[in-house]
C-alpha positions in Angstrom: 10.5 -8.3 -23.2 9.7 -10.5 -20.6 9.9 -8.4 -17.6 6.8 -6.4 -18.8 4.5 -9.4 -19.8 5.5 -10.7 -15.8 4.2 -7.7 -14.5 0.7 -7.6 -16.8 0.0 -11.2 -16.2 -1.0 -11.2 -12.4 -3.0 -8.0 -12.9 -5.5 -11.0 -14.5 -6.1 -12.3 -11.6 -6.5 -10.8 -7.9 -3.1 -10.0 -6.0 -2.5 -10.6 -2.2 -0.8 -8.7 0.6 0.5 -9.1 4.1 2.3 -6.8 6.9 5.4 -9.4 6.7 8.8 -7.9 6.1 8.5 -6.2 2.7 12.1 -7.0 1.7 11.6 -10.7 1.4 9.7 -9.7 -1.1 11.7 -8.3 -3.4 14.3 -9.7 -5.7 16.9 -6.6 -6.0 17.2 -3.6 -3.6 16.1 -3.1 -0.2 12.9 -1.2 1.7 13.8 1.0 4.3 10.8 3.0 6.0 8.4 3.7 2.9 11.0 3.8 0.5 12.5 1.3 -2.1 16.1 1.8 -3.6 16.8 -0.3 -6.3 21.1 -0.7 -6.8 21.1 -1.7 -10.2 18.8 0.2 -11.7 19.4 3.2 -9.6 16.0 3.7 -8.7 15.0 5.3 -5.7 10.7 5.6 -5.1 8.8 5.9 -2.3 6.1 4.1 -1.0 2.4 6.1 -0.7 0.6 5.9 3.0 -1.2 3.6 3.3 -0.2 1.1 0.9 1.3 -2.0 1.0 4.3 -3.9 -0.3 2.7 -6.8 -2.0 3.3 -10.4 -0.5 5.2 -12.3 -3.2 4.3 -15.9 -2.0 1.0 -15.8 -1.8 0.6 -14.1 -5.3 2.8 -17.2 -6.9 -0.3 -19.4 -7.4 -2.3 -16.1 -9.2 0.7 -15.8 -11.4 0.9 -19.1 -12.3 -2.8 -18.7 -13.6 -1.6 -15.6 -15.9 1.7 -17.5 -16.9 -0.6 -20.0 -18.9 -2.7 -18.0 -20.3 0.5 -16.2 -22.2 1.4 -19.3 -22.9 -1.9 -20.2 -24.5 -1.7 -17.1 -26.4 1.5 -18.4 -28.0 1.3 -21.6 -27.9 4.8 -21.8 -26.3 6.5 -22.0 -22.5 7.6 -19.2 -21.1 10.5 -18.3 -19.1 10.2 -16.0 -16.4 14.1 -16.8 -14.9 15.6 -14.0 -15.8 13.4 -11.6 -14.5 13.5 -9.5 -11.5 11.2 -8.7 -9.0 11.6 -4.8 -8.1 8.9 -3.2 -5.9 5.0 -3.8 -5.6 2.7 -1.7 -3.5 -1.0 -2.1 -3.6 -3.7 -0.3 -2.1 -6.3 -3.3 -2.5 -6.7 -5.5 -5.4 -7.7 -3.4 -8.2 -4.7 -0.4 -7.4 -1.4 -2.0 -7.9 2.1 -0.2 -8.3 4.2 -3.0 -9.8 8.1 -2.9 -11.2 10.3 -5.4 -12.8 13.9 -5.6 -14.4 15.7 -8.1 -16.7 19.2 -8.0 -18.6 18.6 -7.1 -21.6 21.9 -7.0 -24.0 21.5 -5.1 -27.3 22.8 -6.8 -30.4 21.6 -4.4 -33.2 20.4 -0.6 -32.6 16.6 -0.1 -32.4 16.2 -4.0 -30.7 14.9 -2.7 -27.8 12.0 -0.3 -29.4 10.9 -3.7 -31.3 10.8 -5.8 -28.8 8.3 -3.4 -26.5 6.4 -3.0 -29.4 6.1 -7.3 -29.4 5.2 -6.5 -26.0 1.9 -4.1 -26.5 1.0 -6.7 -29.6 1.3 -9.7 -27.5 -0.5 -8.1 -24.4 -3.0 -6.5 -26.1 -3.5 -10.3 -27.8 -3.8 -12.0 -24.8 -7.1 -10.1 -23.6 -8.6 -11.2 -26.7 -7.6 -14.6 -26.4 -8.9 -15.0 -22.4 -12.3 -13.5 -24.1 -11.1 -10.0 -22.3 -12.5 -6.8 -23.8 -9.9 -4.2 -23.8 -8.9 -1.0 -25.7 -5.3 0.1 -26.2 -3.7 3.8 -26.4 -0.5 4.6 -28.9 2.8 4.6 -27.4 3.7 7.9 -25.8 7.2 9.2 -24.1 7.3 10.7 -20.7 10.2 12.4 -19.4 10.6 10.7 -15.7 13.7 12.9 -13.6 15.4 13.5 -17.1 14.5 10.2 -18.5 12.8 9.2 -21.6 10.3 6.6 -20.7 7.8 4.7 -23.3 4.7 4.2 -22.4 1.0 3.0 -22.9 -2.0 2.4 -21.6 -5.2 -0.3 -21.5 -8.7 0.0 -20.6 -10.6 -3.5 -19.5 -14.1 -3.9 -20.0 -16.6 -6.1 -17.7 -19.1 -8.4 -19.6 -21.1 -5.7 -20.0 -18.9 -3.0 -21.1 -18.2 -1.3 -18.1 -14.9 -0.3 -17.4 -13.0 -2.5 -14.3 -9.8 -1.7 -15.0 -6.9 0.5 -16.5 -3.0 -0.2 -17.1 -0.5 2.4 -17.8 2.7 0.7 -18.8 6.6 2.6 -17.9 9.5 1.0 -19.7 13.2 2.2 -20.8 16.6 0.3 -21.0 18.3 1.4 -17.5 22.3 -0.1 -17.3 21.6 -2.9 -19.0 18.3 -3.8 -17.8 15.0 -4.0 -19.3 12.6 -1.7 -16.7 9.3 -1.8 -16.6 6.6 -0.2 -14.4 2.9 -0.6 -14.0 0.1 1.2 -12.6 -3.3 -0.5 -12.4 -6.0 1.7 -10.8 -9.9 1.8 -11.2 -10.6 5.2 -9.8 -8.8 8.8 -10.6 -7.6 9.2 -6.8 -5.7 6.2 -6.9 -4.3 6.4 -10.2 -2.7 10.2 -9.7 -1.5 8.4 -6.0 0.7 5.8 -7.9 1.4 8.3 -10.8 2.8 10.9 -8.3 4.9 8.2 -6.5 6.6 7.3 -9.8 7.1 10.6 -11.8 8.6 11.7 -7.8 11.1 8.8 -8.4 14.6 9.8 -8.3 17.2 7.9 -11.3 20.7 7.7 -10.6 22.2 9.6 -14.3 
């Protein structure tokens, strides 16, 4: 649950990048050229032209800023220790690729299914509670390389209604690891570049 609700939280505030080596920026897997190979998940996506990995440092401070605001939502600390950082590519600070992992360890069939419905709930919650106008689609599958992925999408709205932002959330329980992807874009060019990278992605079966 937690890998998703990482990845959401810094698209609240703005996210920074830098031409430094990409893979000290990544938790698990390596960049080599344009293209990110995750082990454990068996992952394999490439990188678009002219896009970035994101630098992790710098966008420690802006994730900070998101962390609390979860935590204001429910009234509790949250533990991010568990979770993985995969890739991140951005083109500038509104079109963001983003991908996370966490162990997740199933004790009762269907546990998984609940818990990324907590996730929309809790998201969608959030936005309310920092005063953010959004809207919310129903969860939808996509097949992704002969995978089953769940996903959903947001809209954010500007103080006057106008639309700054949209989300479409990726998740799916890979080898024992909660995967999530997200693809923040605020213009149709941009969101059918990060869409192509990750329905091209390749899944180790």
């Amino acid at each position: 649950m937690k890998k998703t609700l990482l990845i959401f939280i810094s698209t609240l505030t703005i996210i920074s990048c830098t031409p430094s080596d990409p893979n000290k920026n990544i938790d698990e897997g390596k960049v080599e050229g344009n293209t990110y190979t995750s082990q454990e998940i068996g992952w394999t996506i490439a990188i678009p032209d002219g896009w970035e990995v994101v630098d992790r440092e710098k966008s420690e401070d802006m994730r900070e800023k998101g962390t609390q605001a979860l935590e204001e939502t429910i009234d509790q600390e949250v533990d991010f220790s568990g979770v993985k950082t995969l890739i991140a590519f951005q083109k500038n600070q509104f079109n963001i690729f983003q991908s996370t992992s966490e162990p997740f360890k199933l004790e009762y069939e269907g546990e998984w299914e609940i818990n990324n419905a907590a996730i929309k709930a809790l998201i969608f919650e959030t936005f309310v509670n920092q005063g953010i106008k959004a809207d919310s689609s129903a969860t939808s599958v996509e097949t992704i390389d002969g995978l089953d992925f769940q996903t959903y999408s947001f809209t954010i709205y500007g103080p006057t209604c106008e639309v700054i932002l949209k989300q479409i959330l990726y998740s799916r329980l890979i080898n024992g690891f909660d995967f999530a992807a997200n693809i923040n874009y605020n213009n149709e060019k941009d969101k059918e570049t990060q869409l192509q990278a990750f329905r091209n992605s390749k899944f180790k079966k």
